[in-house]
N, C-alpha and C positions, 0 to 999 in steps of 0.2 A: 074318341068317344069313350066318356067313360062306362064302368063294365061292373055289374055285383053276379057272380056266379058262385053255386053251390057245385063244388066236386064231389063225388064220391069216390070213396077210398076200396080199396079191394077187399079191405074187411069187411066193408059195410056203414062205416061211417062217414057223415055226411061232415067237409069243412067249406066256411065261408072263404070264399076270394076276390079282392076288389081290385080293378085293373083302371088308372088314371091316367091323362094325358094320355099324348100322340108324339111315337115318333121312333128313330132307327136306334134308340138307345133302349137296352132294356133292362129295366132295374128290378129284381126281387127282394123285397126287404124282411125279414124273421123276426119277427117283435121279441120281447124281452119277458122276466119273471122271474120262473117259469110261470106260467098261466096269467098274464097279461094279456091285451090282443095289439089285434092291428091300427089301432084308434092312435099307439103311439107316433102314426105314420101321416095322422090326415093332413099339416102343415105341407108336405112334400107336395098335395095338389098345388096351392099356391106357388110356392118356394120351387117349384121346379118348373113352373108353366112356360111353355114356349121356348125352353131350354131341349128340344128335345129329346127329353128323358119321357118314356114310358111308365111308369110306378106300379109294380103288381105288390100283395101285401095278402097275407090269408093270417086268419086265425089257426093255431093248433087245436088238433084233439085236446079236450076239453078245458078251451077258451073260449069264452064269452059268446060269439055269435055262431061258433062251430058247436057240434055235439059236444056233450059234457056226459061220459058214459061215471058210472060209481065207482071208484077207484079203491072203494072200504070192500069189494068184492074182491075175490080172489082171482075170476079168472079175467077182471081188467087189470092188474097191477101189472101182468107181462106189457103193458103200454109204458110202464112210467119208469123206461131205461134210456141214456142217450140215443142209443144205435138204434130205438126206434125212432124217436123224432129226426135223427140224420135220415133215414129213410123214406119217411113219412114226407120230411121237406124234396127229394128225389124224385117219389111220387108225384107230389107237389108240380114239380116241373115238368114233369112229362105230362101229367092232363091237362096242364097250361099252354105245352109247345114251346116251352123255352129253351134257346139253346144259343150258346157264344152269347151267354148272359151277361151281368151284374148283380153279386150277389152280396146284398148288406144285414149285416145281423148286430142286432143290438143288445149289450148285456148276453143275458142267456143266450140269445140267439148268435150272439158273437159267437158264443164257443161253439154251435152248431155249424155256423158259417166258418170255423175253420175244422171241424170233423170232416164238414163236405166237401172243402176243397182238397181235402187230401184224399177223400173215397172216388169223388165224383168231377176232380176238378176239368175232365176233361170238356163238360159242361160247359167250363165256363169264362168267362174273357176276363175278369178280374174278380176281387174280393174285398168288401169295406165292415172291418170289424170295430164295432162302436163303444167304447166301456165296456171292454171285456179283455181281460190278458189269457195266458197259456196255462191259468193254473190257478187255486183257490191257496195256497200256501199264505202268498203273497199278497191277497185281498185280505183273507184274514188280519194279518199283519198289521197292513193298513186302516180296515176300521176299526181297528182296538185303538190303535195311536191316534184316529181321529177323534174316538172319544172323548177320550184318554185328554187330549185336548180342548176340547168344546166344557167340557163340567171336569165340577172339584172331586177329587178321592171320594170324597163324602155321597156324592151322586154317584158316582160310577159304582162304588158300594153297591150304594141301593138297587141298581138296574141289575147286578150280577146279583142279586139276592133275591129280586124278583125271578129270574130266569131259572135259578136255581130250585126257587119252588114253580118254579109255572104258573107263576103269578099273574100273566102277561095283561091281566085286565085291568091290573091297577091303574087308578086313577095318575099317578105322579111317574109311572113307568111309561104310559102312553105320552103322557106329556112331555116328556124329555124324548122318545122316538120321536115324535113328529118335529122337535128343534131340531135333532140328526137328519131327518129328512129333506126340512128346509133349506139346508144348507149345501149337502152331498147328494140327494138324490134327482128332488126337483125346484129348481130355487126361483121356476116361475109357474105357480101352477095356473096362472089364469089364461095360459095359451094351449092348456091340454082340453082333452072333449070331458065334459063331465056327465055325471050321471047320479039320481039318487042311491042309487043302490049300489054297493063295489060292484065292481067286475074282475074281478081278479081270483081265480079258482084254488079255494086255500088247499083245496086236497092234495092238485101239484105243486102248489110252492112250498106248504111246509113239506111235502115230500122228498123234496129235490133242494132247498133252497134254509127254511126254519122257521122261526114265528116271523122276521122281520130282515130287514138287510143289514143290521149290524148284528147277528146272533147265527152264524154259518155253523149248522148241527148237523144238514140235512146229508143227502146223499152223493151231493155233488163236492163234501169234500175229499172225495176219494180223486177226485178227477184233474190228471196233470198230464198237460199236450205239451210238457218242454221239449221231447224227448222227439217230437215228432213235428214241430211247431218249421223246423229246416224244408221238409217237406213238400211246403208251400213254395212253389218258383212261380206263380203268379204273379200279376204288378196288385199290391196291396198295398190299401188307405189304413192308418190306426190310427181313430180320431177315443179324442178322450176329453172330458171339461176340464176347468182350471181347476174345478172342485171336486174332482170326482170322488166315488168311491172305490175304484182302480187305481194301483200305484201309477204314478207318474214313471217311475224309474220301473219298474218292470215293461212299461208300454215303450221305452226308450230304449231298454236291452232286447224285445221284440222286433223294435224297428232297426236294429243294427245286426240283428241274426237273419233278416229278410233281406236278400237281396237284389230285390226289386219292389220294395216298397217307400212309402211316404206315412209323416206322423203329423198332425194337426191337432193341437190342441186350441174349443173353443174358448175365449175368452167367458166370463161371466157364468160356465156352465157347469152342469153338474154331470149325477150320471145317466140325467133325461136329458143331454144334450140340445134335441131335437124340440127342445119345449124352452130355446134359451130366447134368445130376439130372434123376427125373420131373417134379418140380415147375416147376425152370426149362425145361424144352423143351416143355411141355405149354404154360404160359400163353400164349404169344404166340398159337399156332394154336388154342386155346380163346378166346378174346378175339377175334382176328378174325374166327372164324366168327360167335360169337355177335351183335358187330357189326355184320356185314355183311346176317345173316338180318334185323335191325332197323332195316335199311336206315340206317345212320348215317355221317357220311363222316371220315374219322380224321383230321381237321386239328383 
């Protein structure tokens, strides 16, 4: 039966959590951003039905359907650190009752889903991290050359000369991100839930993330799991599009430094994977549950 419950956090804030399908598998999923929500998840109703997988999915502290405290305050910024939201997702699980889980994080929530399974893994029965590697070096890297690709000198100019003044509302700067977008982030938006109004909380993302997904200023480039990425002895999925905005070849030096995992890359997708066709976003997390309920290991 499906389930919308508000937890409370021991702080005092209140977050959304929506529990879908029936059954002995139990999947938690950590949406992406930072400060996106769980909406990136709703396809998994269908795409997992009768498979059964369980789907729980919550908003973070200040996303969309969960509290949104002011983060331009001084004494909310101690929120807007990793090692809170690894905790926060912890919490998470325990006012859920989950435990000998599945636990999937997407993007941002990749990197959280592998914080936690090195804090917390004992939680948990496997791990599926979605367009997200061990480190922002190599992302960097990557969407400069996909740029760098897509438009002439002459354009790329332009966007780093916007950036440079903080220009970002330029009319022809906006225009050339959403081509970026179209291609590497989400290259089908008509399967995502829409909304007149963003939902996407600028305060955490340019905080943690920058103006956009090709402009990594924020805080998260400090942040590098290589070191600790070995760590992980769980059986782990590392699914990535054919288009992502995650190297290829870092997700593949990931998958060969894990030694109990598997790598899937979806055909036609990006780094909304999960927003490609039913068919291609369904198999990987239908196959891995299936798998891993038969205890098999994906090498």
């Amino acid at each position: 039966m499906d389930q919308t419950r508000i937890v409370t956090l021991d702080n005092g804030y209140h977050l959304f959590t929506r529990k879908v399908n029936e059954g002995p598998v139990k999947l938690l999923c950590v949406h992406g951003g930072p400060g996106d929500n769980h909406e990136d998840f709703d396809n998994f109703k269908a795409g997992l039905a009768g498979k059964g997988v369980e789907v729980y999915s919550y908003d973070q502290l200040g996303s969309y359907w969960s509290d949104q405290p002011d983060f331009s305050k001084e004494e909310n910024r101690k929120y807007l650190t990793v090692d809170y939201f690894v905790d926060e997702l912890e919490e998470v699980r325990q006012k859920l009752g989950l435990e000998n889980f599945y636990l999937l994080g997407h993007s941002w929530g990749g990197l959280l889903a592998q914080e936690y399974a090195v804090r917390y893994g004992q939680h948990l029965k496997a791990v599926v991290i979605e367009s997200m590697i061990d480190n922002l070096d190599e992302y960097t890297v990557n969407i400069n050359r996909e740029r760098d690709e897509m438009f002439s000198p002459a354009q790329v100019e332009y966007m780093k000369e916007c950036e440079a003044s903080e220009n970002f509302d330029d009319a022809m700067y906006q225009e050339l991100v959403a081509k970026l977008y179209s291609v590497y982030l989400v290259r089908h938006p008509e399967n995502a839930t829409r909304h007149v109004v963003s939902t996407t909380n600028t305060q955490v993302y340019n905080y943690f993330q920058g103006n956009n997904e090709f402009m990594m200023v924020g805080k998260l480039t400090e942040w590098d799991f290589r070191d600790k990425l070995a760590q992980i002895t769980l059986p782990t999925l590392l699914t990535v599009g054919e288009f992502d905005t995650m190297p290829l070849d870092a997700v593949r030096r990931m998958h060969h430094s894990l030694k109990n995992s598997r790598m899937v890359v979806t055909p036609d997708g990006a780094t909304a994977t999960m927003l490609t066709t039913q068919m291609h976003f369904s198999l990987p997390y239908i196959s891995s549950s299936v798998m891993l309920r038969q205890g098999n290991l994906w090498r």
